[in-house]
Every structure is written in C-alpha cells, then in structure tokens.
C-alpha positions as CSV (number, residue, x, y, z in Angstrom):
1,X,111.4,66.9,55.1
2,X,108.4,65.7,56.9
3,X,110.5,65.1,60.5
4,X,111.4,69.1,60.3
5,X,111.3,70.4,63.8
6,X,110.2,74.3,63.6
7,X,111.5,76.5,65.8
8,X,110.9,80.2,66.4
9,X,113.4,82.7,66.0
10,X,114.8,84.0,69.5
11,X,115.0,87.7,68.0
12,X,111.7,88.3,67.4
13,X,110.3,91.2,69.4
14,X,107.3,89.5,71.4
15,X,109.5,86.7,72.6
16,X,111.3,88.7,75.1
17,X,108.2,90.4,76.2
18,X,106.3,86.9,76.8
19,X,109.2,85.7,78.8
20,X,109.7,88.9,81.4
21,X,105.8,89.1,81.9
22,X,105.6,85.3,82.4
23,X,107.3,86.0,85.5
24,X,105.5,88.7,87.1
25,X,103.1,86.9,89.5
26,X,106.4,85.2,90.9
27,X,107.4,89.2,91.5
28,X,104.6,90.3,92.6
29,X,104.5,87.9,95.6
30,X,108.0,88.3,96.1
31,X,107.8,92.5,96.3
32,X,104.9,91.9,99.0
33,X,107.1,89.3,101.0
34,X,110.1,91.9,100.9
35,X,107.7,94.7,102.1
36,X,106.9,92.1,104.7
37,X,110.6,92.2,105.6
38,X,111.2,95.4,105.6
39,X,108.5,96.0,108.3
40,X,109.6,93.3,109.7
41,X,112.6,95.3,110.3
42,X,111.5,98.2,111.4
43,X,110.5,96.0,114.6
44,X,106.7,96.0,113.3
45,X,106.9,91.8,113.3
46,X,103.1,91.3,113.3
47,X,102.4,93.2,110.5
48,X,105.5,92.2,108.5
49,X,104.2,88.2,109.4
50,X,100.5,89.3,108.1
51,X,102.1,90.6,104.7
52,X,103.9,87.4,104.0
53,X,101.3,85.4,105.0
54,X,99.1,87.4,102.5
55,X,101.9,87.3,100.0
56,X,101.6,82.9,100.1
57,X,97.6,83.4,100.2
58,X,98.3,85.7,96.8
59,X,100.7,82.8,95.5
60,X,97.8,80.0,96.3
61,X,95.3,82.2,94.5
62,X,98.1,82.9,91.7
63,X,99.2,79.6,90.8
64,X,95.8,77.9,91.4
65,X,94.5,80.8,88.7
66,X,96.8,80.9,85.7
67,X,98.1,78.3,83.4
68,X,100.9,76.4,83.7
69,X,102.7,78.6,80.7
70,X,101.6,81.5,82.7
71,X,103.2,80.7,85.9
72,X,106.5,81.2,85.4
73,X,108.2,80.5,89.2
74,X,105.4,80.1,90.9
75,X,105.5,76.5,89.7
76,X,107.2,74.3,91.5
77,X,105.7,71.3,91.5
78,X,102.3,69.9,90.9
79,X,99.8,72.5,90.9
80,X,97.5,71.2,93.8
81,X,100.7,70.3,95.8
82,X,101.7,74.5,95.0
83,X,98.4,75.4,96.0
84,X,98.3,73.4,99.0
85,X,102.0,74.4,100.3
86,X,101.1,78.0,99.9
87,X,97.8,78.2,101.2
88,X,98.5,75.9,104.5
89,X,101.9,77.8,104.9
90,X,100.0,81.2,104.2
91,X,97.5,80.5,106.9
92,X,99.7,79.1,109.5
93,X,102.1,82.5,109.3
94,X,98.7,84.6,109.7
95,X,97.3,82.2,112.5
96,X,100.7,82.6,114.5
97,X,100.5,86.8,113.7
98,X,97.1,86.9,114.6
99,X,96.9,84.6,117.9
100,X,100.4,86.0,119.6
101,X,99.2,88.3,122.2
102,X,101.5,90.2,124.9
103,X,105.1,90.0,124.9
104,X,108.5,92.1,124.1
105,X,107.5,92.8,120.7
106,X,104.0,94.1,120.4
C-alpha cells in the first residue's frame, strides 16, 4: 500500500514527555503573571504591574525564539502578530507602572 498513512504509537514513552515540555514557556509566563497577581494582592500594584509586563516582554522574546512545534500556547496566531501583541501590550503595562507617580496606592 503506497497511500499508507504512518502513524506513531501514542504509548510510546517520549511522546508524553514532548507534549508536557512543549508547554512549558506558556507556564513559565503564566507562573510570573500569577506572581504578578499575587503581589498585586498584597496591595504592592506597581510591582505586581512590572511583573506582568515582564511576563508579556518574556512571551514576545519566547514566541519570537522557538519554533512553531515548540511553542505550545504561546501561539496564537501569526507569529509577528504574537510578537507584536505581546511586546506592545508588555510595554504599555510597564509604561503605566513606571510613569504613575503619587496617589492612594503607592
């Protein structure tokens, strides 16, 4: 059968692996962005604002970096559009963290 479509067998041990580790850039950003939260909560909003900012600055650099195989949910759509959206979202949270002077929450 020429027209034989191959496919490889989803029990094999380094399938599994491949597929968790294709999705740890997507968890590092989001473990930075729920650090950001968390000192967010503890009523430190400018540093919890720099730390997601950072976190889509690290999601620019990530997605504009690995393959599109390696990428796991990082990709969401082209990857200049990704890379754009992150980085311009990124630096407008850090802008706003940065330039916000005086006020209740110092």
């Amino acid at each position: 059968m020429s027209g034989a479509v191959t496919t490889q067998d989803p029990r094999k041990p380094g399938r599994h692996r491949d597929s968790v580790l294709v999705h740890l850039p997507f968890a590092a950003v989001l473990a930075l962005v729920a650090f950001g939260m968390l000192r967010i909560a503890m009523y430190h909003w400018r540093e919890g604002a720099v730390l997601i900012g950072g976190a889509l600055l690290v999601a620019a650099v990530l997605r504009a970096a690995l393959s599109h195989e390696r990428t796991g949910l990082l990709a969401i759509r082209t990857r200049t559009v990704d890379v754009l959206s992150y980085a311009g979202l990124g630096l407008l949270i850090l802008f706003t963290a940065l330039t916000i002077t005086g006020g209740p929450l110092r």
